[in-house]
C-alpha positions in Angstrom: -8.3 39.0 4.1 -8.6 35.6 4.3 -11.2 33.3 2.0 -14.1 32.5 4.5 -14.2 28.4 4.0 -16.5 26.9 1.6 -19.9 26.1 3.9 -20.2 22.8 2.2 -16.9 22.0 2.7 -18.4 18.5 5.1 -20.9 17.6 2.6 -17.9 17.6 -0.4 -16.3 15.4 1.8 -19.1 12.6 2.1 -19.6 12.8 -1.3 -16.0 12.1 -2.4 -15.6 10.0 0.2 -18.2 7.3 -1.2 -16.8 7.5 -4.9 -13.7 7.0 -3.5 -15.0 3.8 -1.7 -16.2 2.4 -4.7 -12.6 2.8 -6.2 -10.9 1.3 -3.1 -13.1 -1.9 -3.1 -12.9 -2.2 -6.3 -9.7 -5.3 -6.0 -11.0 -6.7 -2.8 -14.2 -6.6 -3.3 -13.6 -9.0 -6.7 -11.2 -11.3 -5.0 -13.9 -13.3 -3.1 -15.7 -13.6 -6.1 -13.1 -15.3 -8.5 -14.0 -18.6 -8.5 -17.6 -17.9 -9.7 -16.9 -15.8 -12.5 -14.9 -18.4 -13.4 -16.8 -20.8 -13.3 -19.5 -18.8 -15.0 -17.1 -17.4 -17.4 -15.2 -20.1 -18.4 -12.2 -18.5 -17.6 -8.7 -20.7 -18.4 -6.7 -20.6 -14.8 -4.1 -18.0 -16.4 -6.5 -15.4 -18.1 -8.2 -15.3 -14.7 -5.6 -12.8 -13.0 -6.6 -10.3 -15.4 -9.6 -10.0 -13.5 -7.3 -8.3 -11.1 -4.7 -6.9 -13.1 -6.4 -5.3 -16.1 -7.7 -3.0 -13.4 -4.6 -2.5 -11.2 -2.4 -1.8 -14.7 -4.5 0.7 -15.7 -5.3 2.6 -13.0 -1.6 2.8 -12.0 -0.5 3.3 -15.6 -3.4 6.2 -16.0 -3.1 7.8 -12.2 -0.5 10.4 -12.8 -2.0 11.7 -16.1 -5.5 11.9 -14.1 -4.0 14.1 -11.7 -2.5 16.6 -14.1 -5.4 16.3 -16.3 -7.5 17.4 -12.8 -5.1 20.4 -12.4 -5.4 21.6 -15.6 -8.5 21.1 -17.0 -10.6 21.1 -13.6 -10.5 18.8 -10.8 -14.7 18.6 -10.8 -15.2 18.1 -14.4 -12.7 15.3 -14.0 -14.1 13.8 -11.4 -17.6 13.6 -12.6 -16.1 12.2 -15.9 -14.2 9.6 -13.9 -17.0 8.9 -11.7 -19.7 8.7 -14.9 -17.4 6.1 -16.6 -16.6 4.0 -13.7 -20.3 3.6 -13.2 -20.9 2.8 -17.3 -18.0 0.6 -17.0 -19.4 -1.2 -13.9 -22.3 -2.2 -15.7 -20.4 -3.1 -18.5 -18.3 -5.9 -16.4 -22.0 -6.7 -14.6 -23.4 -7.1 -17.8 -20.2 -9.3 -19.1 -21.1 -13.4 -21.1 -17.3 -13.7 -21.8 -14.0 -13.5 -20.3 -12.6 -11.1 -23.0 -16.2 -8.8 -22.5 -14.6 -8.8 -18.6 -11.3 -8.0 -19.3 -12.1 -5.0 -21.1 -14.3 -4.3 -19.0 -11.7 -4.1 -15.6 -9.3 -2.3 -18.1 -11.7 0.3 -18.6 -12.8 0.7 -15.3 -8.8 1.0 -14.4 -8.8 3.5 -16.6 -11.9 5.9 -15.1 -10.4 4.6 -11.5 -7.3 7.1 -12.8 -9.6 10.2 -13.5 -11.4 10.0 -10.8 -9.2 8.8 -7.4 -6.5 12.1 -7.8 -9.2 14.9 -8.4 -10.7 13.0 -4.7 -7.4 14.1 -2.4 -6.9 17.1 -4.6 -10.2 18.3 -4.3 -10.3 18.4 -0.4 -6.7 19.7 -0.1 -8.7 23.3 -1.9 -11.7 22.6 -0.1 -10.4 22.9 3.8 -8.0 25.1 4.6 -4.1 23.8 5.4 -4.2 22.7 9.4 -6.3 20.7 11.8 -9.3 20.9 9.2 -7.5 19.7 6.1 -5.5 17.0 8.1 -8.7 15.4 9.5 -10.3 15.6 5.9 -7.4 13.5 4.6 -7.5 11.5 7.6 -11.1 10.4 7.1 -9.9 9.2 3.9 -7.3 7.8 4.9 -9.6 5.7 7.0 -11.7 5.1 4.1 -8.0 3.7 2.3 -7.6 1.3 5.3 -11.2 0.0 6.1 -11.7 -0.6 1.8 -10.3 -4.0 2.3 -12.6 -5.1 5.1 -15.7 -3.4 3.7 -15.3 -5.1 0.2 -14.2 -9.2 1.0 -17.3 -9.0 3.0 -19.6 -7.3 0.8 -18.1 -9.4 -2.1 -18.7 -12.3 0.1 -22.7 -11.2 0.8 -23.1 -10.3 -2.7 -21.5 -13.1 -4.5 -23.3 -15.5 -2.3 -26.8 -13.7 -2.3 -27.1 -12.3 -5.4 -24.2 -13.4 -7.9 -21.4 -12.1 -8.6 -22.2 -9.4 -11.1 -23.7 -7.7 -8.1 -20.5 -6.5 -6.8 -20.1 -4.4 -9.8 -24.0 -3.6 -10.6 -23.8 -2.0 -7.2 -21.3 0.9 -8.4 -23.9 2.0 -10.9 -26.8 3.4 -8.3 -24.1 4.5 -5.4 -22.3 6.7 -8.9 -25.3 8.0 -9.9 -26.6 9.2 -6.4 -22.8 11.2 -6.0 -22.8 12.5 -9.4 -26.2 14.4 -9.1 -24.5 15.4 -5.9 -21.3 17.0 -7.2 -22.7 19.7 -8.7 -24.3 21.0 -5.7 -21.6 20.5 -3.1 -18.0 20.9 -4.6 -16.4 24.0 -6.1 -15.4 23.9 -9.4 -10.8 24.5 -9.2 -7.1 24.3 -11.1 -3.7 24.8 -10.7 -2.5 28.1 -11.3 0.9 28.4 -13.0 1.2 24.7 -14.6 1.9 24.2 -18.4 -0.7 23.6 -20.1 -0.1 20.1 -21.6 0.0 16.9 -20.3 1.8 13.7 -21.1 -0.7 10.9 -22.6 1.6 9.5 -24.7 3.8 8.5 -22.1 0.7 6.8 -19.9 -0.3 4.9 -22.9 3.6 3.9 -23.5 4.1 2.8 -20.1 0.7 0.6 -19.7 1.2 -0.6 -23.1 4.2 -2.2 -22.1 3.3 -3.3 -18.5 0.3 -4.9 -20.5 2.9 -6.7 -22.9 4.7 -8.1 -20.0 2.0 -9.7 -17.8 0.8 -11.2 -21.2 4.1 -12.7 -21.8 4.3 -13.9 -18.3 0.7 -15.4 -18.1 0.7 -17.4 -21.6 4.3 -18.7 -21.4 3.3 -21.8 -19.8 1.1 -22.6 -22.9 3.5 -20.8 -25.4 6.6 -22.2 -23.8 9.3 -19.5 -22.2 11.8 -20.0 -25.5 9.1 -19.5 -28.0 9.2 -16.7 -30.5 6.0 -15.3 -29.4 7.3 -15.3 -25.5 10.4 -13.7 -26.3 8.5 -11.2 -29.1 6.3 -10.1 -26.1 9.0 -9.9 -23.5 11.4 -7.7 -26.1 8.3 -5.3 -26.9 7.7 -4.7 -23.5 11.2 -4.0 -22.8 11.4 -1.5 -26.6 7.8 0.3 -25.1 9.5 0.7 -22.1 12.9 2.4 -23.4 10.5 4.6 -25.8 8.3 5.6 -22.4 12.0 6.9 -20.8 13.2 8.4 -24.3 9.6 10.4 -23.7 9.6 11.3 -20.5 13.7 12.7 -21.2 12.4 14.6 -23.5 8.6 16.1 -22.7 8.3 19.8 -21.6 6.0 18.5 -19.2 7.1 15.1 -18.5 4.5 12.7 -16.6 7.6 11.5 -14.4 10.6 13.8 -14.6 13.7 11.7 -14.3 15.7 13.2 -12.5 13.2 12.6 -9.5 14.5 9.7 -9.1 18.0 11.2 -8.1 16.8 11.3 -4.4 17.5 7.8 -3.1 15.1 7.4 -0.4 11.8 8.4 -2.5 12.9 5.8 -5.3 14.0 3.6 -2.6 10.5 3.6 -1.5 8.7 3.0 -4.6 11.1 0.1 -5.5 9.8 -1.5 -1.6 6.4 -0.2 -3.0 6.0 -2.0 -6.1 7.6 -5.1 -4.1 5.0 -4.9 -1.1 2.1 -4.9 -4.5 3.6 -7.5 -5.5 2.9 -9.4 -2.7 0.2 -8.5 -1.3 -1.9 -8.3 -4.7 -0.6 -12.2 -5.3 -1.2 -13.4 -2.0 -4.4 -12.8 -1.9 -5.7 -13.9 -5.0 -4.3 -17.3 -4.3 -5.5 -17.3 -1.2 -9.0 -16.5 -2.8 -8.6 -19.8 -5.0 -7.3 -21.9 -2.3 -10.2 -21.0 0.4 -13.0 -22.0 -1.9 -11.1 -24.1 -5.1 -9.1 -26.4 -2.4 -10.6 -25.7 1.3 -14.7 -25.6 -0.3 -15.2 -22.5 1.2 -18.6 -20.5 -0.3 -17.7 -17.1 -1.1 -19.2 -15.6 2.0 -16.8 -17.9 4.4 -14.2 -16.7 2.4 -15.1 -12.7 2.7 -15.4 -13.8 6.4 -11.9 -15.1 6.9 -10.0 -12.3 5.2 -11.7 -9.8 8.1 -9.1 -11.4 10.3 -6.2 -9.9 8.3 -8.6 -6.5 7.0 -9.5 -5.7 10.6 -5.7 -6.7 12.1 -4.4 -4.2 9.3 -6.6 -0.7 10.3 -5.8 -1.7 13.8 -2.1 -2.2 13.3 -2.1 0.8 10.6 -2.9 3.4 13.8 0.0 1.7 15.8 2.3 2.2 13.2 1.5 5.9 12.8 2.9 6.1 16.7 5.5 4.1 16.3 7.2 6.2 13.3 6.9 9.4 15.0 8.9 7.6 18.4 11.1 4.9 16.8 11.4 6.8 12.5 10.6 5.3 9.3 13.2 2.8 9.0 12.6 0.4 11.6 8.6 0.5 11.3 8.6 -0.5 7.5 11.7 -3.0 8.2 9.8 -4.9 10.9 6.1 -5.0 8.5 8.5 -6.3 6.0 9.9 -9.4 8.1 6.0 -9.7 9.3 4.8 -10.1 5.8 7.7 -12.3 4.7 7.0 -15.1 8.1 3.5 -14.8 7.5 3.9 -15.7 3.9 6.5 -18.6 4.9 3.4 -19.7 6.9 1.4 -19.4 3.7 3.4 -21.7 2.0 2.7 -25.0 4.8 -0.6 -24.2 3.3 -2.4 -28.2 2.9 -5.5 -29.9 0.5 -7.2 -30.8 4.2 -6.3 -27.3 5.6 -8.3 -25.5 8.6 -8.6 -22.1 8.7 -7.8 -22.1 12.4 -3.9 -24.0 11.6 -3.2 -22.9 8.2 -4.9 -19.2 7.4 -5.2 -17.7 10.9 -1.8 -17.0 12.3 -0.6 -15.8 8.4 -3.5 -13.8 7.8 -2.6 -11.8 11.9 0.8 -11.7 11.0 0.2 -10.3 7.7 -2.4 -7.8 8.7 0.1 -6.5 11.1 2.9 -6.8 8.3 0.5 -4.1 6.0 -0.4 -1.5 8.9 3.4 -1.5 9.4 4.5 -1.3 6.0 1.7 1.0 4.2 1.9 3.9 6.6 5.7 4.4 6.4 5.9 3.7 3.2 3.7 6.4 2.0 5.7 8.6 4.5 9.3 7.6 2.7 7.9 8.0 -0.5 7.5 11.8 0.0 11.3 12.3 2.3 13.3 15.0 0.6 11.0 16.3 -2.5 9.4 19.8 -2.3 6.2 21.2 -1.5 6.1 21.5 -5.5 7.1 18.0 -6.0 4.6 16.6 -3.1 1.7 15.8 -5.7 4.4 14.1 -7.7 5.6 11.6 -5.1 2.2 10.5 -3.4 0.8 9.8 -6.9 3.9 7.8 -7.7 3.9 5.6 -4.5 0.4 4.8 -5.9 1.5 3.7 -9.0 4.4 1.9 -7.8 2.0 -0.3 -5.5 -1.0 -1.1 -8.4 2.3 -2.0 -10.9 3.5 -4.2 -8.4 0.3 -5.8 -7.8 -0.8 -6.4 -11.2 2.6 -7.9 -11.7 2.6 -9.8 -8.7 -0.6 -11.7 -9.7 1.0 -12.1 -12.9 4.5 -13.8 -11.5 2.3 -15.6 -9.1 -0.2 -17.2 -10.8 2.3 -18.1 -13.5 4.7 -20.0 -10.8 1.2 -21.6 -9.6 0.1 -22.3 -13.0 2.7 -24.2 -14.6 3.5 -26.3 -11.5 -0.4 -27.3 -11.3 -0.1 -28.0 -14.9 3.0 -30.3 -14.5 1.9 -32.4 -11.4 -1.8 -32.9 -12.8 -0.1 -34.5 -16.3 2.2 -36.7 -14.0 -1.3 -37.3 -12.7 -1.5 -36.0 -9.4 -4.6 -35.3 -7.8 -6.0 -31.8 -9.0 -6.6 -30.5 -5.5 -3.6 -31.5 -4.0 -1.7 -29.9 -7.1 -3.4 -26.8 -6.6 -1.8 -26.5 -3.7 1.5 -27.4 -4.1 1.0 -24.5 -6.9 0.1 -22.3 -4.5 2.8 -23.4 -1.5 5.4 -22.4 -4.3 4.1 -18.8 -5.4 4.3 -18.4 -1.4 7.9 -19.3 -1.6 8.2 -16.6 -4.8 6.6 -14.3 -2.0 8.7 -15.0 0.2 11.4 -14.0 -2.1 9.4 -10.7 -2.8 9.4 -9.8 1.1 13.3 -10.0 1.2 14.2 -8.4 -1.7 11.6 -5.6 0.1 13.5 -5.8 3.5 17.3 -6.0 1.6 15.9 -2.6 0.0 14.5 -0.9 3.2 17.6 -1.4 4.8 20.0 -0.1 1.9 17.9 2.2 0.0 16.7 4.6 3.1 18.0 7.5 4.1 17.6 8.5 7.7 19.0 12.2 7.2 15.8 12.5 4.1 13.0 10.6 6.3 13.6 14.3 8.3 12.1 16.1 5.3 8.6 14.8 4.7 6.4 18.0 3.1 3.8 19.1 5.6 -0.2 18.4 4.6 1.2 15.9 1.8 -1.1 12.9 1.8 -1.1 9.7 -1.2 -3.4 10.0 -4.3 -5.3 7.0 -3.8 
């Protein structure tokens, strides 16, 4: 006889729906708000990106490990943990008088993003039962995914502009409360039947340890000069953390990544195009943050207005894309959002100190917003070609983590390139605007670069034959 289906299954749903929100805005809802924090802050130009990054490196390096803890240990508890401490640590970045207090602040609320985003999708995949039900569940949150970006550079815009920046993190700490006294009353309490039980935290903590070491080392360079002991100290330990975090995994009972996943070309293929399309999408638009309102004198609401172009573009084009991989396959979808992205970047980099939006940001931010809906959707459909049912849970967290590694990176590489040929053109004395923006035109260029290397990989890495084999009812982790 089967289980009659939990009567509160809809209400779950809203509730995990708005805590997941607040995870999903959390990047783009910051980006518009950048300049004044640092202004308020006094931020140096490359301790800024952390901003961004302390939160992406976390929550990818932390998202696997939230998942398992979820299945072991209950996917509620987690969830309310995650949501409690994203709230505390919201207030904690609201409440923020230095850079270093922000920092750790976005760390930490990277790190309670991990708890609580995998316990969302794994909650409603027990909640509503495998079919039309389930797949409309995930589907609402996929919507929730794609509309994250539009809903946060606006509302980052409004309250940035309104009410100050700290708003767009004070406003976590009501909408958390509000679901948490929720929870309790509308989702069931579940686990994984049949898992060890132990999970891998040493291996999370390796691997962020040593993303961490590496964006350092790339970020201070500039000032500590790329041959400098300290550069090359920072660039060797990442590289030693990162051999230890494969020498763990290797050997772990219950690994947090089993290696030998990554004998199956076209999942790995896809996270590699993954942590590429991060990369540059993460970088893009934090520069293009800076340059709206550091170069063009955009206020922060202008700014949140003029990324809708490239938000709304994106959900639309994300909906054609699903119909276009079921007629034309995986391949050519995600080749041609790669080509998009890389010509819309190229456009970035024409990018000049007496820009208009209309010339220099519009016909990027359409080609890019087509670029995303055509790359995210197949993406997250490669990364899951050829792995088992078993395995699913595995692969969509993994895409996840590919993508936030990538990004926190790609603000990293980006802001570096930017950086240090700002620094140079302003102490041959060049005006500071206009060497903003040659800083910028040339990250656009590393971008560029990114987006090939992407497309290069799409085409070689993909396997037509395993694109056949995508597990049914699989959805990403965040």
């Amino acid at each position: 006889m089967e289980e009659a289906p939990d009567p509160r299954r809809w209400k779950a749903l809203a509730v995990l729906g708005i805590a997941y929100l607040m995870v999903v805005l959390d990047v783009s809802i910051v980006n518009v708000a950048l300049p004044s924090i640092q202004r308020d802050l006094a931020f140096a130009p490359e301790d800024l990106q952390w901003v961004v990054s302390g939160y992406a490196l976390t929550f990818g390096g932390f998202l696997l490990l939230g998942g398992r803890m979820g299945d072991l240990l209950g996917r509620r508890r987690l969830f309310m943990i995650g949501l409690a401490l994203f709230a505390a640590f919201s207030l904690l970045a609201g409440f923020a008088t230095s850079d270093t207090m922000l920092i750790v602040a976005r760390i930490l609320q990277g790190a309670a993003a991990a708890i609580l985003a995998p316990s969302v999708f794994s909650i409603v995949t027990v909640t509503f039962a495998e079919g039309a039900e389930r797949n409309k569940a995930l589907g609402i949150l996929g919507a929730i995914a794609g509309s994250g970006a539009a809903i946060g550079v606006l509302l980052g815009g409004v309250l940035t502009e309104y009410a100050g920046w700290e708003w767009i993190f004070y406003v976590n700490a009501p909408i958390g409360a509000i679901a948490l006294a929720l929870v309790p009353r509308v989702v069931r309490e579940s686990r994984a039947d049949g898992l060890a039980r132990s999970f891998d935290a040493g291996g999370a903590v390796v691997i962020t340890a040593s993303l961490m070491m590496l964006v350092y080392a790339l970020t201070q360079a500039n000032n500590n000069g790329w041959g400098s002991a300290l550069t090359v100290g920072l660039l060797a330990g990442s590289g030693v953390l990162l051999a230890a975090f494969v020498a763990i995994e290797m050997r772990q009972a219950s690994p947090l990544v089993p290696m030998g996943f990554f004998r199956k070309r076209t999942p790995t293929g896809a996270n590699i195009i993954g942590l590429g399309l991060g990369t540059m999408v993460f970088g893009m638009f934090y520069l293009l943050s800076l340059y709206m309102q550091d170069v063009l004198g955009y206020s922060a609401l202008e700014a949140g207005l003029g990324y809708l172009a490239v938000a709304l573009t994106a959900i639309l084009a994300s909906g054609v894309a699903q119909g276009l991989v079921t007629r034309l396959g995986v391949k050519p979808v995600l080749a041609a959002g790669m080509v998009l992205l890389g010509v819309g970047l190229l456009l970035f980099t024409q990018i000049a100190v007496d820009g208009t939006y209309a010339v220099h940001l519009l016909p990027g931010f359409l080609l890019v917003g087509v670029g995303l809906g055509f790359s995210f959707v197949p993406v997250s459909i490669a990364a899951l070609a050829g792995v088992t049912p078993r395995e699913a849970g595995l692969a969509s967290g993994l895409i996840n983590t590919s993508q936030q590694i990538g990004g926190a990176l790609g603000v990293a590489i980006l802001t570096t390139v930017a950086t240090t040929r700002f620094e140079g053109l302003v102490a041959g004395g060049r005006d500071p605007a206009a060497a903003a923006t040659d800083g910028y035109s040339l990250a656009f260029w590393v971008g560029v670069g990114f987006a090939a290397a992407s497309l290069a990989a799409t085409l070689l890495l993909l396997r037509r034959r395993e694109l056949e084999t995508v597990p049914a009812g699989a959805a990403p982790v965040g």
